[in-house]
N, C-alpha and C positions, 0 to 999 in steps of 0.2 A: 719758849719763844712766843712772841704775842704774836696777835694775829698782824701787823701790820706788816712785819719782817715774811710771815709767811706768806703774806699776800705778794708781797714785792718777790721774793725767792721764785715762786711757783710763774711769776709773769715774765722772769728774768730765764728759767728754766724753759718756757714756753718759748721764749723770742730765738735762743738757743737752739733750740728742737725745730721751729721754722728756719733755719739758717747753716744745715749742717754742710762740713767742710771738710776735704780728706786732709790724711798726711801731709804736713809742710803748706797745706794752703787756706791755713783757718784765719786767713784776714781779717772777716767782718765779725768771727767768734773773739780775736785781740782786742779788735779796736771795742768791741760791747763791753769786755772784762777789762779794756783799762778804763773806759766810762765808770765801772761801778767800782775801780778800787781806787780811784781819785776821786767818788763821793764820800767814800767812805773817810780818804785819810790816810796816805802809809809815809813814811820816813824816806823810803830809795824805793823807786819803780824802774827794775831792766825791763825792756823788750823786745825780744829777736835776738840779734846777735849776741848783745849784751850778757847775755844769760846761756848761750851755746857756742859749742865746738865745731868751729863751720867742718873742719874736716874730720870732726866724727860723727856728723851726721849718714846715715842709713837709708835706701830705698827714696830718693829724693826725685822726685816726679821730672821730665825734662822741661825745659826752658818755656815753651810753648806751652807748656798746659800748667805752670806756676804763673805765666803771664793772663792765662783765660780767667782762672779764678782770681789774680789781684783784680783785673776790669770787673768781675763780677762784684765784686765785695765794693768795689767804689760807685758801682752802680746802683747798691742797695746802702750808701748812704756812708760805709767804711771813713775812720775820719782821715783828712788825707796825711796828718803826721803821723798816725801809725801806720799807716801802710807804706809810708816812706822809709820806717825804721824797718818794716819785715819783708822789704822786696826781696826777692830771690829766692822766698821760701824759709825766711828768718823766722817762725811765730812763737806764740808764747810769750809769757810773761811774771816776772817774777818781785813780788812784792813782800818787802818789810818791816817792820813795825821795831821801835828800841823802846823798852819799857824797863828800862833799869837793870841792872844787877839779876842776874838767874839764868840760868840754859838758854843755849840755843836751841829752838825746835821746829821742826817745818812739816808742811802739809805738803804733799803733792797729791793732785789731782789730774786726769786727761783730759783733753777739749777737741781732740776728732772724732770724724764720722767715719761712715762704710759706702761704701758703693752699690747698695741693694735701694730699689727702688717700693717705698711706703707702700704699705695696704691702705686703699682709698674707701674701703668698705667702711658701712656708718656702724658698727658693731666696733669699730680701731677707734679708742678715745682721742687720740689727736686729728682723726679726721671729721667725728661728730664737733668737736668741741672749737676746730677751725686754726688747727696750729700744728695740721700735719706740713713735712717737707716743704716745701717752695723750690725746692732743687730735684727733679725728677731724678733719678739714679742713684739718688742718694739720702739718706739718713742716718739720724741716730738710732743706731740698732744696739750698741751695748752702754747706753747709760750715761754717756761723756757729758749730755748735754746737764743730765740730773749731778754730774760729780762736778761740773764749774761752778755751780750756783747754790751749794750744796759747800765748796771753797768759800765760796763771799760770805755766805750766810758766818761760816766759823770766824771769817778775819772780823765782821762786824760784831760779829761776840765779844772777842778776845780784845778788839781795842776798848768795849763798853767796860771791861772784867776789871779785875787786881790780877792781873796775871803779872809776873814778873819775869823779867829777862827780852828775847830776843824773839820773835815770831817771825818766819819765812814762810810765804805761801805760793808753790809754785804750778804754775799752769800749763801742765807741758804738751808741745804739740807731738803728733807721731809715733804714740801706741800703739794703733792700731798694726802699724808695720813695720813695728820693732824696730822703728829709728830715732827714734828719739830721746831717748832717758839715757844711751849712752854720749850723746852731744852736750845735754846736762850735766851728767857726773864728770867727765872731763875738761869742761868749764872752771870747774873749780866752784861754784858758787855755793855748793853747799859741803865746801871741805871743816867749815867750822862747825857745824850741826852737832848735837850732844844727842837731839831723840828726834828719829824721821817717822810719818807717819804716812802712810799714801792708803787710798782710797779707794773699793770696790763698790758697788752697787748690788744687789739682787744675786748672782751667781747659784741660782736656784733654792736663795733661802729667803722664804716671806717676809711678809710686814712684819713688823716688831723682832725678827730674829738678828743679835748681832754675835759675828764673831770677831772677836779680839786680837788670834795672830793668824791669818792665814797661811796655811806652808802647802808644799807638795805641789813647787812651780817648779814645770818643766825647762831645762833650758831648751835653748829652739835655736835651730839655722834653717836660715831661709837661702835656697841656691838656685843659679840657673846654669842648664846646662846646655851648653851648642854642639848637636854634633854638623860636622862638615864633610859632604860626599861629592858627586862628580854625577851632572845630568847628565840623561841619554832618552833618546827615542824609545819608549815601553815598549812599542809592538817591534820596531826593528833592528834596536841594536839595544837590548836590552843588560847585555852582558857587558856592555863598555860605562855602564854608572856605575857607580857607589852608592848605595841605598841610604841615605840618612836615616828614613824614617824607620828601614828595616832594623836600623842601629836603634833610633828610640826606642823600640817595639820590643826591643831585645833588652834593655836598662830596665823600661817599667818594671820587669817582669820580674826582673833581678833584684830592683830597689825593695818591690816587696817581698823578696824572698831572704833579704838580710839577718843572720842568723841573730834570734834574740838573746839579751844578754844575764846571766843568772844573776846581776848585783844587782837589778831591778828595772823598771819598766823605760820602755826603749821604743817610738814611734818613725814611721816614715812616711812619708805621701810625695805621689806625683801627681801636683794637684792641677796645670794646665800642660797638655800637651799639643805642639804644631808643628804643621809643618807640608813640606810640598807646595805645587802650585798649580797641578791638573793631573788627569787620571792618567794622562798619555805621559806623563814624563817622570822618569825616575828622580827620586825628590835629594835633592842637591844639599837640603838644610832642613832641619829642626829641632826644635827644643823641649825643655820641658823647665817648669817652673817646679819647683820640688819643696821640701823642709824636712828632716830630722829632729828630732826631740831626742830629751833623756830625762831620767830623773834626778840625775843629778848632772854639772856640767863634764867630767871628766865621761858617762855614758852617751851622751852627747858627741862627742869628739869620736867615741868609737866610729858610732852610727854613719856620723858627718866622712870616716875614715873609709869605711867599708862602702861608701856610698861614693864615693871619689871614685874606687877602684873599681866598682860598677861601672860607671859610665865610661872608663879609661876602656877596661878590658870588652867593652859592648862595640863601643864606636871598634875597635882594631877588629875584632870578629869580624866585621861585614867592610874591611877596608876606608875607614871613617877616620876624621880627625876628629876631636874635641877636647872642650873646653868647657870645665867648672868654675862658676865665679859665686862668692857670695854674696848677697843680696842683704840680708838684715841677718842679727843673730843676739840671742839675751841668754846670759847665766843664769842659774838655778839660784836660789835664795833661802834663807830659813829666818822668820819673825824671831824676834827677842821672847824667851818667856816671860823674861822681867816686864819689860814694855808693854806686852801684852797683859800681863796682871792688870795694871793701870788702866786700862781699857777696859779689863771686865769689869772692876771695880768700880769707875762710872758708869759702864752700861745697866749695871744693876740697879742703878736709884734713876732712870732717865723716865720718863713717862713716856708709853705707847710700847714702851720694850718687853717682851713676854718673854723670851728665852735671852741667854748669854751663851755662847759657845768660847770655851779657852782657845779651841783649833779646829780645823776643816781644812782639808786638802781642795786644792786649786780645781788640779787635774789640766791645766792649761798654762799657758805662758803669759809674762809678763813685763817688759823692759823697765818696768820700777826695779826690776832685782841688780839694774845696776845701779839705782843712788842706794841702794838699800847696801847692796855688797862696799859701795865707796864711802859710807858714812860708817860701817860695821870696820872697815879697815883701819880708821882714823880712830876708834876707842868709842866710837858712838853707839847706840842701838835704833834697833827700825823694826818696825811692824806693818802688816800688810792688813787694813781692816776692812770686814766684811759688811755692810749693812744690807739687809734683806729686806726685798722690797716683791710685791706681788706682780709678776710680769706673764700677760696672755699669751703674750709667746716666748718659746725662747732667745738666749741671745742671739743677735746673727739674723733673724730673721725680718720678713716685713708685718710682722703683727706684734714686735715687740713694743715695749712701755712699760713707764714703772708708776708705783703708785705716790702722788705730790704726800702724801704723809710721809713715806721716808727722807724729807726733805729735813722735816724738821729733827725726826730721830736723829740723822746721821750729824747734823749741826750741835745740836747739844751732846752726842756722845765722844764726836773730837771738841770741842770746845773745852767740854768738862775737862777730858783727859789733858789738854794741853795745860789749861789753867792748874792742875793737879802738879804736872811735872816744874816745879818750884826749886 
């Protein structure tokens, strides 16, 4: 990569990283990334709907707070036809290139944030260097912003290349909450694909480390759960309520007591719990925001089954109603070996690259395993790649960051591979 590409990448990654956007409301991240893929050049650009399944979208933010961040995004410059194409929470975008005769192949990358608010400490390189957050509450904590820019970098390879065939590079919103990569795969737009490749960052493996297929993704359900009881005066009639909270109190306990399963590894968490409304009153309502994992999706469904029956048999214990609804949920997935070869085998001539890994397990979830699983259906293959980058904190948190050298690794390692698949 010459430096000029790097230079433009790493400022493109920067503006990115100032401008981070949750689930379903990454306006001013669209309308930046179709700025730079109509400098570039593509043949068909969808954006928003065009490219999703409005009602297989997941975990969709309400009306009110999809309208705060479109004002925001127009306020910081957003152009106003793209925001017109993503109202309602449409984002994303998906671009492609026709270069003759040869494979279909596509890239997916993510383009949201997290809701954790930056370290503003001058030791945090985006806040010495003056391109931390601009959105208090929020950043890029796993990477998204380095994997859009990290996309452009490839599509502006690939159109300079002799690549032959079909290039799709998609931008998809709502990773983070497991909503979005099934709006995509039921789209349809990437039913034609011959070889998918989607994108990780860092995931605790250094600069210069790549791996090739990543597996060992959990599938995951995300659920919430209402139970419903009956106020009453605490001190004087305390036996004419229905304890809701007594009934949450009773599921937690249970959810993680969920017996584990011997075909392999099996998770649970009750990760927000509420409820009540003063000390004096027997509490009428509350919830808890929950998830199940498995290792694979059929352990999964256990978890998700046994965890039903928790909250059913908890709420009646203490004279409760309730109610289970699902929230987001992604399948478990397995990379191609085949496709994966291809990848080591670029990785291995790329310069800055010191190791190749064939495999590394996840240990996490990821909703690429549904275009991964909808392209593996149709006779295609997919690989999930790893590029390691050196990050001070870990994911998730406010000291995280990666290092602008994996920018260029990670662009010439799919570039090469896609230009390869001929």
């Amino acid at each position: 990569m010459d430096q000029e590409r790097h230079e433009r990448l790493t400022a493109l990654r920067r503006a990115l990283h100032r401008h981070p956007e949750p689930a379903w409301c990454e306006y001013w991240t669209t309308s930046r990334i179709v700025d730079e893929l109509e400098r570039i050049g593509v043949d068909e650009l969808l954006v928003g709907p065009e490219l999703l399944d409005g009602d297989a979208r997941m975990a969709v933010p309400d009306e009110t707070t999809l309208r705060e961040w479109h004002d925001r995004a127009r306020e910081s410059g957003a152009r106003a036809d793209v925001l017109e194409q993503c109202a309602g929470g449409f984002t994303g975008a998906l671009a492609t290139v026709e270069r003759g005769d040869g494979p279909t192949v596509a890239l997916r990358v993510d383009i949201d944030a997290l809701p954790i608010t930056e370290s503003d400490e001058r030791a945090h390189a985006p806040a010495e260097a003056g391109f931390r957050s601009s959105t208090e509450g929020y950043m890029h904590a796993c990477g998204h912003d380095a994997h859009a820019a990290i996309g452009v970098g490839v599509l502006d390879a690939v159109v300079e290349s002799d690549f032959s065939g079909t290039f799709k590079l998609l931008f998809q919103p709502a990773e983070e909450v497991i909503g979005g990569g099934k709006a995509v795969a039921e789209s349809g737009v990437l039913d034609d694909v011959d070889h998918l490749l989607a994108l990780h960052i860092g995931l605790d493996h250094p600069t210069g480390e790549v791996v090739a297929g990543v597996n060992g993704f959990l599938a995951v359900r995300q659920f919430e759960a209402e139970f419903r009881g009956e106020s009453a005066h605490a001190g004087g009639h305390p036996a004419a309520g229905r304890d809701a909270v007594q009934a949450l109190a009773t599921a937690v306990q249970n959810l993680h007591a969920i017996r584990r399963h011997g075909d392999g590894a099996t998770r649970v968490n009750a990760g927000v719990v509420s409820g009540g409304t003063a000390s004096n009153i027997v509490p009428e309502r509350a919830t808890i925001e929950g998830e199940v994992r498995g290792e694979t999706t059929a352990l999964m469904e256990y978890m998700s089954e046994r965890a039903e029956s928790v909250v059913t048999h908890a709420a009646g214990m203490h004279g409760c109603e309730s109610e289970l609804a699902t929230v987001a949920e992604a399948p478990s997935a397995e990379s191609d070996p085949g496709l994966a070869d291809v990848v080591y085998a670029v990785a291995e001539g790329v310069a800055g690259v010191d190791s190749v890994r064939h495999s590394a397990p996840l240990g996490g979830s990821e909703d690429a395993t549904y275009l991964m699983e909808r392209v593996q259906k149709r006779g295609g293959r997919a690989t999930f790649v790893g590029v390691g980058t050196d990050h001070p904190g870990g994911h998730h948190t406010p000291t995280f960051d990666v290092d602008e050298r994996s920018l260029e690794i990670g662009v010439d390692v799919l570039a090469g591979a896609i230009e390869r698949l001929w």
